[in-house]
C-alpha positions in Angstrom: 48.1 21.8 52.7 43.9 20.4 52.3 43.9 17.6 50.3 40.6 16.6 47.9 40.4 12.6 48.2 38.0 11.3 45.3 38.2 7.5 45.0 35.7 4.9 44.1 33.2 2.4 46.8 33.2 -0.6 47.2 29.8 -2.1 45.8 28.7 -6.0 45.2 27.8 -5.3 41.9 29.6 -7.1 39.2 30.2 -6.3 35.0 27.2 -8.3 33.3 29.2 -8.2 30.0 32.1 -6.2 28.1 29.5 -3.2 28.1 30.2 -2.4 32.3 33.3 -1.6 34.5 34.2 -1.9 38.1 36.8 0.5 38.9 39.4 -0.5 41.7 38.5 0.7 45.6 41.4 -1.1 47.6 43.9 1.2 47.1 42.3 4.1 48.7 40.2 2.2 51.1 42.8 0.1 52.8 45.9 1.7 52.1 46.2 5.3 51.4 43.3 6.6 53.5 44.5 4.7 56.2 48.0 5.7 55.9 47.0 9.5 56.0 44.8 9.0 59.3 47.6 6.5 60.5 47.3 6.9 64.7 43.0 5.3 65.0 43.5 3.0 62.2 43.7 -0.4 61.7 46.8 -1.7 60.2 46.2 -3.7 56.9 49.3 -5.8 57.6 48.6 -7.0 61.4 45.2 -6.1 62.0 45.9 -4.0 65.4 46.2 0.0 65.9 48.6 1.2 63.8 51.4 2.0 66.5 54.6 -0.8 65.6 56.3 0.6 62.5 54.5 4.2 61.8 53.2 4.9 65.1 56.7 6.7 66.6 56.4 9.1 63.5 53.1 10.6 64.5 51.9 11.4 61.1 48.6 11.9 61.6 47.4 13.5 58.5 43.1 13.4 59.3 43.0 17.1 59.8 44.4 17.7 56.1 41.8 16.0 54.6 39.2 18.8 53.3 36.9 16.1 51.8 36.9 13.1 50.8 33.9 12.3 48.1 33.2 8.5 47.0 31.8 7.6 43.7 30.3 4.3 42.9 32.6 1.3 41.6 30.6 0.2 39.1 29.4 1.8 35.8 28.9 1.3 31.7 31.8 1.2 29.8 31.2 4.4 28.7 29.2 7.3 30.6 27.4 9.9 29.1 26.3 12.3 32.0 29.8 11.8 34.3 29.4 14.9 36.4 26.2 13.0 37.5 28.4 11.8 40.2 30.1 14.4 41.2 29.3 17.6 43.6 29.0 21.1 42.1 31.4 22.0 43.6 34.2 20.6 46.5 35.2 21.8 49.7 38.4 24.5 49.8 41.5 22.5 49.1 45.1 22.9 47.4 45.3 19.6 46.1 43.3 16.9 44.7 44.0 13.1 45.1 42.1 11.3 42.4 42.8 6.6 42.7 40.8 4.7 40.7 37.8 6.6 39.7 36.0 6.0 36.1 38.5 7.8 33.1 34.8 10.0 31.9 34.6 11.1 35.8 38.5 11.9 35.4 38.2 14.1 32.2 35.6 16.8 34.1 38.0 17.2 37.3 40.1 20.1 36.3 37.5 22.8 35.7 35.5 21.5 39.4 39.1 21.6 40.9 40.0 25.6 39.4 36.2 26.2 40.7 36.7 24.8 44.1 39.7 27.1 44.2 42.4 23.5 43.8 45.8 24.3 42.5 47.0 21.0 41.6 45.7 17.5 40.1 47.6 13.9 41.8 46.6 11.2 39.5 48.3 7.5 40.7 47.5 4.6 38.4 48.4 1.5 40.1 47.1 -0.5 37.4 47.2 -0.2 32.9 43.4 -0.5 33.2 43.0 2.8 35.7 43.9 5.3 33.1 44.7 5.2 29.1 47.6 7.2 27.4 44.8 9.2 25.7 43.1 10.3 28.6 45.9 11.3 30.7 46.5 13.6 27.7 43.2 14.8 27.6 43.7 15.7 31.3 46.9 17.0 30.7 45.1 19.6 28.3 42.5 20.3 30.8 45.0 21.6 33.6 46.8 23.5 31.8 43.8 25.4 30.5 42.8 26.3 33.6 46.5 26.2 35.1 46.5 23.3 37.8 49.6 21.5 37.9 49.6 18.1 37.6 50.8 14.4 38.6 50.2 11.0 37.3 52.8 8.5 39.0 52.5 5.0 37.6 52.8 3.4 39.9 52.1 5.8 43.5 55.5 5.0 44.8 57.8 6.5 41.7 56.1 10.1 42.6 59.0 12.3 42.7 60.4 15.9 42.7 59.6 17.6 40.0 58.3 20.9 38.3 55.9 21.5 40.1 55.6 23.3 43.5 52.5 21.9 45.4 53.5 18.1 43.8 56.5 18.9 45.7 55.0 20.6 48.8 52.9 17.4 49.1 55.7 14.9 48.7 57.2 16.9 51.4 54.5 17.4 53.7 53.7 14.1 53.9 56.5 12.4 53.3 54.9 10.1 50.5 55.8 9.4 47.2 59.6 7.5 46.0 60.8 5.9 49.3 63.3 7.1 51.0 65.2 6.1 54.0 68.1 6.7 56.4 70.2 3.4 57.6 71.9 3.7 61.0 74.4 1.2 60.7 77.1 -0.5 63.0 81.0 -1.4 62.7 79.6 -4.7 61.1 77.3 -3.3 58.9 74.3 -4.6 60.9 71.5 -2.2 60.1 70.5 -0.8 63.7 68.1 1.9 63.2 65.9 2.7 59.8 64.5 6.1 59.6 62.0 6.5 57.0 62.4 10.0 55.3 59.3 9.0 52.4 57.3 6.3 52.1 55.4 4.7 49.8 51.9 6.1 50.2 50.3 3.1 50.8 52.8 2.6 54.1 55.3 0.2 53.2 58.3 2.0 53.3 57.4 1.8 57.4 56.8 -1.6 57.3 60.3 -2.6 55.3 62.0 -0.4 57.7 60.8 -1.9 60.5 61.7 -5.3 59.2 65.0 -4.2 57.9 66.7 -3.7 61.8 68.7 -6.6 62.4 69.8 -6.9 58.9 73.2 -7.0 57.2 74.1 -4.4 54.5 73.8 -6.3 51.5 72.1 -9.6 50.0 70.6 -10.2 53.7 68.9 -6.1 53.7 67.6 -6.9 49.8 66.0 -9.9 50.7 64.5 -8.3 53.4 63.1 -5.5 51.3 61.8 -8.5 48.9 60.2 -10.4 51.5 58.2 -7.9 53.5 57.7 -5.8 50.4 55.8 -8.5 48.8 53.9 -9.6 52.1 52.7 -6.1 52.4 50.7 -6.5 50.1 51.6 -4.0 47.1 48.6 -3.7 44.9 50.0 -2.8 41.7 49.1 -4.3 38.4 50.2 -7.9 37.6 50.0 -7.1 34.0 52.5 -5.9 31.5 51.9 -2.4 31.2 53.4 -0.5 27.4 53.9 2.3 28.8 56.4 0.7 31.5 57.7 -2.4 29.9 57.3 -4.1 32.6 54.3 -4.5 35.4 52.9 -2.1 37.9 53.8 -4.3 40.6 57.3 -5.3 39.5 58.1 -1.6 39.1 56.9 -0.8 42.8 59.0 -3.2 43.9 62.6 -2.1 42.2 61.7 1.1 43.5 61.9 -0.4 47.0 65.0 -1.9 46.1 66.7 1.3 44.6 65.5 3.0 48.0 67.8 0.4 50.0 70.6 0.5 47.3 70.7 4.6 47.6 69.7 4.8 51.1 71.5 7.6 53.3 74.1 5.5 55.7 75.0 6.5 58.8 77.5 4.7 60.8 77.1 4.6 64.5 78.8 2.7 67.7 78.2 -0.8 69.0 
């Protein structure tokens, strides 16, 4: 599978007044990019070569990046000419990766994407401010006009199964979305081994299953999960979000807990 990456750079620029926006580059910049390339990259935990807790996996996912295209990080609240800052057209690929780019940009994706020959639209919102209810709907609309199917996981980490094929192929592919993982455990329910069958995609899951060795089943694993989880850093939204009920961030973290709380158990020999 080629992935599309279109994500916003980071400028020094700053709102003047209600009338501008800065749109969010961390997530893509240090987490998800990163994560994809994995083996040359800098870790955004430890500052070393990312070998410790993803490294043995070898998921080295450079050569499945098609293109990635950077728009700016700062614009007015509301832009007139969006496709001002996007290419004609985009490089072959079978799905497009869209984090934190301005909701006007968002809105003239689909046709590009059915043009560039794209099957399928991956939408994250980490944050309330990334994308309205309104526009997601608007988007919505747009792919199934020109039939693209469609994802817009809020936050990254509850992406799951679903409908659609190439969401799916992608979770798969990659092993990113929900976390997931496998628990080796021993006669005293010492957690020996962590496989990591999905992970976040900003990389966490590897890093809580690193940290979770050593651990007892339990309130020892879950506070664990709640340290290193939090430490990570996540980068979801520390506001209440309607939609959710809750926050961005607090929702990335339960998800982390409900991956420990399901997590497959296998039982192995001091």
């Amino acid at each position: 599978m080629k992935l599309l990456i279109i994500c916003s750079e980071k400028s020094d620029k700053l709102p003047e007044n209600e009338f501008y926006i800065k749109t969010d580059t961390r997530f893509a910049n240090t987490k998800f990019i990163p994560h994809l390339r994995n083996t040359k990259e800098v870790c955004t935990v430890c500052g070393k070569e990312c070998t410790w807790c993803r490294g043995k996996y070898n998921l080295n996912f450079k050569d499945s990046i098609s293109q990635i295209v950077n728009v700016p990080d700062f614009y007015q609240l509301f832009e007139d000419e969006p496709l001002n800052y996007l290419p004609n057209r985009f490089e072959q690929h079978d799905l497009a990766v869209v984090i934190g780019v301005h909701q006007d940009i968002l809105v003239e994706l689909p046709r590009l994407i059915k043009e560039s020959g794209g099957k399928a639209l991956l939408v994250p919102c980490e944050s309330k401010d990334w994308l309205s209810k309104w526009t997601r709907e608007m988007v919505i609309e747009e792919c199934e006009k020109y039939g693209l199917q469609y994802a817009f996981p809020k936050p990254f980490c509850t992406l799951n199964h679903g409908k659609f094929s190439i969401i799916n192929e992608f979770i798969n592919e990659f092993k990113l979305g929900k976390p997931k993982f496998r628990l080796y455990v021993n006669n005293d329910d010492i957690i020996v081994d962590v496989k990591v069958i999905i992970s976040a995609p900003c990389g966490n899951g590897y890093n809580i299953a690193k940290h979770l060795i050593g651990n007892k089943l339990g309130e020892e694993a879950k506070k664990s999960v709640a340290k290193f989880w939090h430490s990570y850093p996540c980068l979801g939204g520390m506001h209440i979000d309607n939609e959710l009920g809750d926050t961005p961030l607090h929702i990335g973290g339960y998800t982390h807990y409900s991956a420990l709380e399901y997590a497959e158990i296998v039982k192995v020999e001091k």
